[in-house]
N, C-alpha and C positions, 0 to 999 in steps of 0.2 A: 504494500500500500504506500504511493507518493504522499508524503507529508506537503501540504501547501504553506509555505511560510508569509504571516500576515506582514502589507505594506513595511509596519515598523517595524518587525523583524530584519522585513531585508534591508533594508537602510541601514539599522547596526549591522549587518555582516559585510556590507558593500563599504560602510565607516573603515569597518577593524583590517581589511584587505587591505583599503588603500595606506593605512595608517600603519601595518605592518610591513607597506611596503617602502615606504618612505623611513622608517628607521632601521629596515635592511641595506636601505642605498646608504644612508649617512654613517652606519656603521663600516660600511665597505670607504667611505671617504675618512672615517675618523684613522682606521690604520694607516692610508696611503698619506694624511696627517703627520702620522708619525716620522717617516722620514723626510720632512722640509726644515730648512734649518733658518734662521733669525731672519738672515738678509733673502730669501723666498719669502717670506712672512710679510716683511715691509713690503715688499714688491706690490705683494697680492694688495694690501691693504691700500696701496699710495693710488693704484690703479683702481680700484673700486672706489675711494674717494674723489677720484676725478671724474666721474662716468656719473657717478651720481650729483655731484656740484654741475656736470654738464645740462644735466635736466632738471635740476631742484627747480627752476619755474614751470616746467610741464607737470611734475608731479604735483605743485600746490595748486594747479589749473585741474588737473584729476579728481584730488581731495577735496574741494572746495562743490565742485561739482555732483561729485557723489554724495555725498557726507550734507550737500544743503548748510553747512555750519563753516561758521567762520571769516576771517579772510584773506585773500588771493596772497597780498602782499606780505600779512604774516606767515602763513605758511612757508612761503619762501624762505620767508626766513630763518623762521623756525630748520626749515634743509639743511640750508645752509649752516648752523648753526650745529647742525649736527655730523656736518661733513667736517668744516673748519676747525672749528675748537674742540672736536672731540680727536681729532686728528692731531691737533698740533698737541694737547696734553701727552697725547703716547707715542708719540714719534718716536723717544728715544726709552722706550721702556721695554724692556728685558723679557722676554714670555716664553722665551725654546730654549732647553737644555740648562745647560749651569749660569744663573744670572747672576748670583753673586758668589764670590771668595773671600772669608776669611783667612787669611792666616794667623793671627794674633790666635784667634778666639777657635782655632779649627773649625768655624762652620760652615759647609760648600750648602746653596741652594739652588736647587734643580728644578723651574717649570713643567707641568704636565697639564694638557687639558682634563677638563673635566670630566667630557665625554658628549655627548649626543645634546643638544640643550633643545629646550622647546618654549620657543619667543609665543608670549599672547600680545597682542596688541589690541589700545585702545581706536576708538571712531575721534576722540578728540585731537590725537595728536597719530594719524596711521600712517604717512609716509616718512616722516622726522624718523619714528620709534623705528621703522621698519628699517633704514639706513643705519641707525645710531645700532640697534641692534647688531646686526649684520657686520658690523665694522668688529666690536668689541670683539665675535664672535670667530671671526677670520682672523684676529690679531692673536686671540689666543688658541688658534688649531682645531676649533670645537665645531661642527658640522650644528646649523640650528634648522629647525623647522619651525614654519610660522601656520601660526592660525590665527588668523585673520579676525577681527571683529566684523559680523556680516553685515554692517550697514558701509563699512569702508574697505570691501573687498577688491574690489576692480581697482584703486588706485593704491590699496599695501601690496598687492601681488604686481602691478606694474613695477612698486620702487623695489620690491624683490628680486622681480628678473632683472632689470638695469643690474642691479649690485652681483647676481650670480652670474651673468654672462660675462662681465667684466672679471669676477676674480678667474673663471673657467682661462678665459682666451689670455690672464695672466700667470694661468700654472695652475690653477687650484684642483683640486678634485671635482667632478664633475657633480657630483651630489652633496658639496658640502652648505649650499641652502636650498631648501625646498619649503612647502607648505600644502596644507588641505585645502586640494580643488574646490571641493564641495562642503561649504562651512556648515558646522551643524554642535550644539549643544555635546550630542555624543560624540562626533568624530575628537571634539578637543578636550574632550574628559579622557575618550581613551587613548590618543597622545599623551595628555598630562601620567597616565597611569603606566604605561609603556614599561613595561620592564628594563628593556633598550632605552629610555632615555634617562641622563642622566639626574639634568637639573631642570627648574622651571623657572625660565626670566617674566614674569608676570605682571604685566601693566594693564589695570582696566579697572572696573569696578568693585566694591568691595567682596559682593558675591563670587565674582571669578578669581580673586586673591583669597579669598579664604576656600576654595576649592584647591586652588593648589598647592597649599600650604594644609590641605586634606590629604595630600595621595601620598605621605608616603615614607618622601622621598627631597633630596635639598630644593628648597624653591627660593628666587630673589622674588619676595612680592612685596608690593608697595601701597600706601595704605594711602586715605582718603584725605584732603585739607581741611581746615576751615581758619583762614591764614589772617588774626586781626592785624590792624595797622596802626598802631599808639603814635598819635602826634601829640610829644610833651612840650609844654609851654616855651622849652629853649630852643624849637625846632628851627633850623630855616623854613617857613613856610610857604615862599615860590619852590624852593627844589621839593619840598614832600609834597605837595599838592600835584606838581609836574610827575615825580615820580610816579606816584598813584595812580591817575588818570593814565600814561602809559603802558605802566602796568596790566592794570583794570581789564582797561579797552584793549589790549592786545590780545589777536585775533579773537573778540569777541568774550576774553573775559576764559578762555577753556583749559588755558595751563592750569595744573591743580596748585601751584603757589601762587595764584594771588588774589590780592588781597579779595575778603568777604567781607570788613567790616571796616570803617576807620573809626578810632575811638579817638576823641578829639579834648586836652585841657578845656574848660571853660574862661580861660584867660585870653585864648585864643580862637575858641570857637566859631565865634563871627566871620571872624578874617578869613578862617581856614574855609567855613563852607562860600562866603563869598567867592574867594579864590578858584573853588572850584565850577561852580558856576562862569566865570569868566574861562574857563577851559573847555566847556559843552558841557557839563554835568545838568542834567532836569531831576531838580527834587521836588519829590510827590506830595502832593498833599494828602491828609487822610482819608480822603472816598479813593484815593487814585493808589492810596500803601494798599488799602483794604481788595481791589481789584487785582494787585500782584499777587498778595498772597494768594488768593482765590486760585487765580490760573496759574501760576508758578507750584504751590504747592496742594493745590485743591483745599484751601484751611476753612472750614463753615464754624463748626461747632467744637470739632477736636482736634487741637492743632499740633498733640502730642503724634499723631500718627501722622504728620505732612509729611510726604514724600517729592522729591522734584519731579517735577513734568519734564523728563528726556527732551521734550520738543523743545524746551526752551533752552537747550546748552551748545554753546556757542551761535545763538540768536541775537543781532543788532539789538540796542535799544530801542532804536524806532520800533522796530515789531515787535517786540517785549511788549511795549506800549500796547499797539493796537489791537495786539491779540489778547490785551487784558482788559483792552475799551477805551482807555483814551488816549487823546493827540499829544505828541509831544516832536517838536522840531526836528525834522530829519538829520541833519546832522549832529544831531545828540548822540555823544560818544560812551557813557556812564548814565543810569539811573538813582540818583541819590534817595534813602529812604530813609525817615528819620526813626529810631527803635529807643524804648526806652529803657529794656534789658538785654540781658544774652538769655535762650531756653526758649524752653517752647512755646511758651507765648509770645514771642516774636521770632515766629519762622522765618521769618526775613535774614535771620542773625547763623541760618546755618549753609552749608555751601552751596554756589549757584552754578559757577561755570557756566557764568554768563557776566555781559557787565553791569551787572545791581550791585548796589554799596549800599549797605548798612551805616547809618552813622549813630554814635554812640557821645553822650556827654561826658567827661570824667569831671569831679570836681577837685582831683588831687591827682598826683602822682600815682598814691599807692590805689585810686582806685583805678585809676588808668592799667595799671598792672592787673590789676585781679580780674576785670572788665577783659583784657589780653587773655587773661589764663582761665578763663571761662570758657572764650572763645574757641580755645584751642583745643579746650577741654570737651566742647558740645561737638562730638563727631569728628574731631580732627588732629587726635593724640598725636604730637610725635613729630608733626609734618613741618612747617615752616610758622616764624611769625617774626611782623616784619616792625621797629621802633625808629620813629625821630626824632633824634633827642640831639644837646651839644654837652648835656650833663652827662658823665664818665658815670657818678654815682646811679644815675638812673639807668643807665646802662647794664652798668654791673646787675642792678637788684631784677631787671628785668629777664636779662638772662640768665640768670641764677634760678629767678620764680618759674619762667613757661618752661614746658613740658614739650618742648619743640628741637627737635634736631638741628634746625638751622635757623639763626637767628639773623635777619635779615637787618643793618644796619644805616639807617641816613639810604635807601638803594629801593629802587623799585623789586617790588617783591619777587616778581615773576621772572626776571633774571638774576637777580640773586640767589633765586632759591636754583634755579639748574646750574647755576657756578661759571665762572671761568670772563664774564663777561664786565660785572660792577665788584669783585671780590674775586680769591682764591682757591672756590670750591673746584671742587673735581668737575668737571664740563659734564652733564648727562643729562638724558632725555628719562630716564628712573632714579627715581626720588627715596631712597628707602626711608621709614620712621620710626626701627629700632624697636625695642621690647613696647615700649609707651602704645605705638600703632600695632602692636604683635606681629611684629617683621624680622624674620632672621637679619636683616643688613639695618646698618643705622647710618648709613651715608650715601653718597650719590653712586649709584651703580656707576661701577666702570669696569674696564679688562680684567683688572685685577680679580674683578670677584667669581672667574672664570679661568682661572686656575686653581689646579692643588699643586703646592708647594712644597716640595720634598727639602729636609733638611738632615743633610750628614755631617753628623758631630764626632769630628777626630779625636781620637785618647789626649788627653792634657793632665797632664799631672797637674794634682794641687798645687798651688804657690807653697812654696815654703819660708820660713822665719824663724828668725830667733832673737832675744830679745838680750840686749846689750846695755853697760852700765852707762849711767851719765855722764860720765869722762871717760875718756879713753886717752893713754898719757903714748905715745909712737917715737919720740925721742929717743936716742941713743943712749943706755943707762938708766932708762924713766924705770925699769925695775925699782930703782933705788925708794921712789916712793912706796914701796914694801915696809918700810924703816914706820912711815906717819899715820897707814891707815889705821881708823879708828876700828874699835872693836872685832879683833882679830887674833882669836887666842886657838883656834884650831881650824888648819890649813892641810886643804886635801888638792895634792897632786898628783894630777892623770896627764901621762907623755907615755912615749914608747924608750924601748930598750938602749938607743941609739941615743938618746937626748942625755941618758945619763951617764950612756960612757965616753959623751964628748963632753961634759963639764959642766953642760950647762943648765941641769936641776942642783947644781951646787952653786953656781953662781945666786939662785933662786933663797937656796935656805939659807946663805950666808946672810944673804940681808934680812932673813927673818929671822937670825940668831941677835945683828944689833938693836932690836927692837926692846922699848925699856920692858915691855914685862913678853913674860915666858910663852913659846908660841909650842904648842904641839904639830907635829906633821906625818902625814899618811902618806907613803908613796903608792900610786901606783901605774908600775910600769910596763904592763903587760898589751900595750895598745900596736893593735898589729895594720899596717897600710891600708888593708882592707877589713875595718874589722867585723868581727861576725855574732851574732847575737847570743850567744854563749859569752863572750866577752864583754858586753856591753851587761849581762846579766852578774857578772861575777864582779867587774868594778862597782854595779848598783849594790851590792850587797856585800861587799867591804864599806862603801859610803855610810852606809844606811848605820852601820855597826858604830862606824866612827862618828857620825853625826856631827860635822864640818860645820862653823860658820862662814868659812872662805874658800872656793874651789878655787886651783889656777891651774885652766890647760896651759900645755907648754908643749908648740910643736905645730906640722903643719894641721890640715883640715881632719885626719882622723882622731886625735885629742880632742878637738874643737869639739 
């Protein structure tokens, strides 16, 4: 009797085929991996970052397209950013065979990939992640496979092939990236579960990170923001408002560092929302906050359960606006909303990935801080939060208080927090948030964390020591100070056989014969070149007998 297997049957068995067949090719590219040596590695990688900087405006033309989110000109850039500064951070970092050498310390370290990796990518950011990926991944040897987020498949799989053709035609293995044709729930659970793959680089939402940080197995996942922005009364307030608005409004507000809230002194509040305002900022009033929330989070009656309306992430503010009901200037770059707390009663106050700004009053510093670490605290452990301050003190207490990885300085948040561009963070398109976000990584994903590191520790003997009197007398005759020392009434000397039949343990006790009061002495002369632990036990135990207040060796290093 034929068994008929139902629609969703076959679809998991047509997933699990192609998916086993894809980490049979990358395992057959992860050995032929194994023999390329440093300067192949650069190769591959210098070549796949030009291929890809060659089209970074077709791709943002792709994404922009597909995706309905965002825009044209960031995206670009966002590429770009991904080709250039992720590229120049590791130009000259070490990834094949022995990277470093001690000799001091005997420790040699040896890179090895990891093994098979399996890149997810988000719809906010899917051509950037997909290169940035790709690069880290050919830098360290590791064959990746992508699975796509299916609303930004047609332009991740575009920036996938540009970056595999180009390593192929510069040496690479021919399956060292690939990904699931056919995006589906199950095909990327059972990639994530793959026995064959090693690790999981995981960029998306929190339910796709905490899946793969279920199966298993090592995962880089990366957890969600909610990134406030403390402007304290010592701010510059044209560069933080400039920053801000930047920020915000870059490519519609979708990088997950930036900012969701600005918490604002009351010393400066005025000025500061003025200011923004003369930048395109439109702040709502309250029938026009109470229509955001509505469409933004669906909030009627229970605002503990809002969730974001997906339509609205990397949405203009004009259409933020009209799909929530009312008119607001087209070129309005930021929605300003005014909140009276952080929590669920004002949803507005949690992330948008879009350009809405929360604004907040402090009336102090320290509430300005706690206002911050609420912030960070409602859904956003770990991630970034961003202060502008010119006070050191406020500084310190601020980064001391959030519970944020990256503390985002005087700098627009959303490049500060991927690094490399207003500070000296590692350059990356993955954000990690550390234990705070329940994130195996707590810093900006880079090559590094796509290695295992082998480390061989050569035999080193202990230091040794020995501990010597306060003077030390080296002159010619300085024995003669044998005559003065203080309290020295039993003298035990340990030399060898030789020392006494040239003279010179008599030379020794003569001067502790003209000493005014009476010196007792112990010879012992049985110390042999080499000596051996029968020796060292038979001088311990004439000492012991004798119970010396004065030893003096006399002779070379085996007395000593």
């Amino acid at each position: 009797m034929q068994t008929t297997l139902e629609p969703k049957d076959t679809a998991l068995l047509s997933a699990g085929q192609e998916v086993d067949s894809l980490v049979a090719n990358a395992q057959t590219a992860l050995e032929a991996f194994y023999s390329f040596d440093q300067a192949q590695i650069d190769h591959i990688v210098a070549k796949v970052s030009v291929a890809a900087l060659n089209e970074h405006g077709h791709l943002a033309k792709l994404a922009v397209t597909e995706t309905k989110r965002g825009v044209f000109e960031d995206k670009a850039t966002k590429n770009l950013f991904a080709v250039e500064y992720v590229i120049n951070h590791m130009r000259h970092l070490k990834t094949v065979g022995v990277i470093s050498e001690d000799e001091v310390t005997g420790i040699t370290e040896i890179a090895d990939p990891v093994g098979v990796v399996c890149g997810i990518t988000p719809v906010t950011n899917p051509t950037s992640t997909v290169i940035f990926k790709s690069l880290i991944a050919l830098k360290t040897r590791n064959p990746i496979i992508f699975a796509f987020h299916p609303s930004a498949q047609n332009c991740s799989r575009e920036a996938a092939r540009i970056c595999r053709d180009a390593a192929i035609l510069a040496g690479a293995p021919k399956d060292c990236i690939g990904w699931i044709d056919t995006p589906s729930m199950e095909a990327t659970n059972l990639l994530m579960k793959h026995d064959g793959v090693a690790t999981i680089l995981a960029t998306g939402g929190n339910a796709m990170v905490k899946a793969a940080y279920s199966c298993g197995k090592p995962a880089l996942g990366v957890g969600a923001g909610n990134v406030p922005a403390y402007i304290e009364k010592t701010a510059n307030i044209k560069r933080a408002v400039a920053d801000i608005i930047l920020s915000k409004s870059f490519d519609n507000g979708m990088v997950c560092a930036s900012e969701q809230a600005a918490i604002i002194d009351v010393e400066c509040y005025d000025n500061v929302v003025a200011e923004f305002k003369s930048y395109g900022m439109y702040v709502a009033n309250k029938k026009e906050k109470a229509l955001l929330e509505t469409y933004m989070f669906g909030v009627t009656t229970d605002p503990a359960s809002a969730k974001l309306n997906p339509n609205v992430v990397g949405m203009s503010a004009y259409l933020i606006a009209k799909h929530a009901g009312f008119d607001v200037p087209e070129k309005t770059n930021v929605l300003g909303v005014f909140c009276s707390e952080v929590g669920v009663k004002e949803p507005l106050t949690r992330e948008k990935l879009s350009p809405v700004l929360a604004l907040l009053k402090s009336k102090s510093s320290d509430e300005g801080i706690k206002l911050s670490r609420q912030m960070v605290e409602f859904n956003g452990l770990g991630h970034s939060a961003a202060v502008h301050t010119e006070d050191k003190a406020v500084l310190a207490k601020f980064s001391k208080t959030i519970k944020a990885i990256r503390v985002i300085h005087n700098s627009p948040s959303t490049f500060g927090g991927i690094g490399g561009v207003y500070n000296a963070l590692i350059p990356s398109m993955t954000l990690g948030c550390g234990s705070y976000g329940r994130n195996a990584v707590g810093d900006n994903v880079s090559a590094i964390n796509l290695l295992n590191i082998k480390k061989v520790g050569k035999r080193k003997n202990n230091m040794q020591w020995f501990k010597v009197p306060s003077k030390i007398y080296f002159e010619k005759d300085s024995i003669e100070y044998l005559r003065q020392m203080r309290e020295m009434e039993k003298v035990f000397i340990v030399t060898d056989r030789q020392m006494v039949d040239l003279g010179y343990v008599s030379k020794v006790t003569d001067q502790l014969n003209l000493r005014r009061n009476k010196v007792s002495v112990q010879l012992f002369c049985d110390v042999e070149p080499d000596p051996s632990i029968d020796t060292v036990m038979k001088g311990y135990d004439i000492m012991r007998a004798f119970e010396p207040d004065t030893i003096i060796a006399l002779g070379g290093g085996s007395p000593m």
